[in-house]
C-alpha positions as CSV (number, residue, x, y, z in Angstrom):
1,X,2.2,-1.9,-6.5
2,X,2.4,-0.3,-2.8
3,X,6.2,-0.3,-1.2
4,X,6.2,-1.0,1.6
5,X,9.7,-0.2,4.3
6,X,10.5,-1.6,7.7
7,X,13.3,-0.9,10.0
8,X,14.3,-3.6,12.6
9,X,16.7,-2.8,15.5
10,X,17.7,-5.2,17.7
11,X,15.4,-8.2,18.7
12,X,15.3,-11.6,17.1
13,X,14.5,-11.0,13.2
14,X,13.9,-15.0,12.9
15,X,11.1,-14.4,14.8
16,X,9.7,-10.8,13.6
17,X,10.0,-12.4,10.2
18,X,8.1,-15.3,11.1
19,X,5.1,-12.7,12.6
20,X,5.2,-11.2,8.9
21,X,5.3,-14.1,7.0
22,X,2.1,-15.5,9.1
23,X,0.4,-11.9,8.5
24,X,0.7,-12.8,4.8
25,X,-0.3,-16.6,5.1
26,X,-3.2,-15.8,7.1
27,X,-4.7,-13.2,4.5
28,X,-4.0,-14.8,1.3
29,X,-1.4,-12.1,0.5
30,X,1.5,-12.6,-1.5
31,X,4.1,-9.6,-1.2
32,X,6.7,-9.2,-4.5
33,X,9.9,-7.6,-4.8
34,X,11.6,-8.6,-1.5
35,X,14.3,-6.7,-0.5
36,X,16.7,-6.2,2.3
37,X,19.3,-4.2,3.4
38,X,22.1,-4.6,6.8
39,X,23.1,-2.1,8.8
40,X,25.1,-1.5,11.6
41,X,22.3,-1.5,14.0
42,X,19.0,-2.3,12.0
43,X,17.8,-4.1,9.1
44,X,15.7,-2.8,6.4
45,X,13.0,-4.7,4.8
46,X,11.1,-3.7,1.8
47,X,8.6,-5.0,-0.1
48,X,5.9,-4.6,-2.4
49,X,2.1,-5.7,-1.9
50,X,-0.7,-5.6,-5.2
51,X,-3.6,-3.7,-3.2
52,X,-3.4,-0.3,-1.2
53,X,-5.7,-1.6,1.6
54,X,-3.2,-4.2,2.4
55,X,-0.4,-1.9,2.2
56,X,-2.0,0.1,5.1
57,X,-3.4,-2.5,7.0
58,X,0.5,-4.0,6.9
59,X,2.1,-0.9,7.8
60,X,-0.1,-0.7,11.0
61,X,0.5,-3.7,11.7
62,X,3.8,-4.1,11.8
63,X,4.7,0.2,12.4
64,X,6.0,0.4,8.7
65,X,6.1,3.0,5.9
66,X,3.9,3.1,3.0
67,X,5.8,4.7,-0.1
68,X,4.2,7.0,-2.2
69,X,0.8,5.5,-1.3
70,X,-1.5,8.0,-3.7
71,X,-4.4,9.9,-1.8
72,X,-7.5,8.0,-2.1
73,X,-9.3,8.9,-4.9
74,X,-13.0,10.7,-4.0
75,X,-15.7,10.5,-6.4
76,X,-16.7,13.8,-8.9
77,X,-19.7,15.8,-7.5
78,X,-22.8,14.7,-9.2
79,X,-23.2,16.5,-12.5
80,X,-26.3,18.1,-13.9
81,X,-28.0,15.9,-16.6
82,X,-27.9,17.3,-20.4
83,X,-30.8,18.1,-21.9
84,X,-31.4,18.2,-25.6
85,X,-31.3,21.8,-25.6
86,X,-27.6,21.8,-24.4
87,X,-26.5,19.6,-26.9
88,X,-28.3,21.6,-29.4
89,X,-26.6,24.8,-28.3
90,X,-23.1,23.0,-27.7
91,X,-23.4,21.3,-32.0
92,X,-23.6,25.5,-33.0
């Protein structure tokens, strides 16, 4: 799972939340683990979604925060082939 935080401050957040909730419904994403907290000026939203190309393409989308979103993995250099000769030297 990708966390996922947003801070509102003040606007309508019956409205922002409708925005996000279309996001979702229009890409056949479900977010889990919905969470939020109040404070004296914002809100806090936070949420978790199953795929780490949705978690980035939601955070631009709506200026949030990825959590600990691991670097993207890059493939291993291309290795040389074995011959038999190495595997003979490698079973002495």
């Amino acid at each position: 799972m990708y966390p996922i935080q947003l801070v509102f401050g003040e606007g309508n957040l019956a409205i922002r939340l409708g925005e996000i909730m279309e996001w979702f419904t229009r890409r056949g994403i479900e977010p889990r683990n919905i969470q939020y907290g109040m404070g004296a000026d914002h809100i806090r939203l936070r949420l978790d979604l199953a795929e780490a190309e949705d978690a980035r393409a939601f955070s631009e989308a709506f200026a949030g925060s990825v959590i600990d979103l691991p670097a993207p993995v890059r493939p291993a250099g291309r290795h040389r082939r074995r011959t038999r000769r190495d595997l003979d030297l490698a079973a002495d």
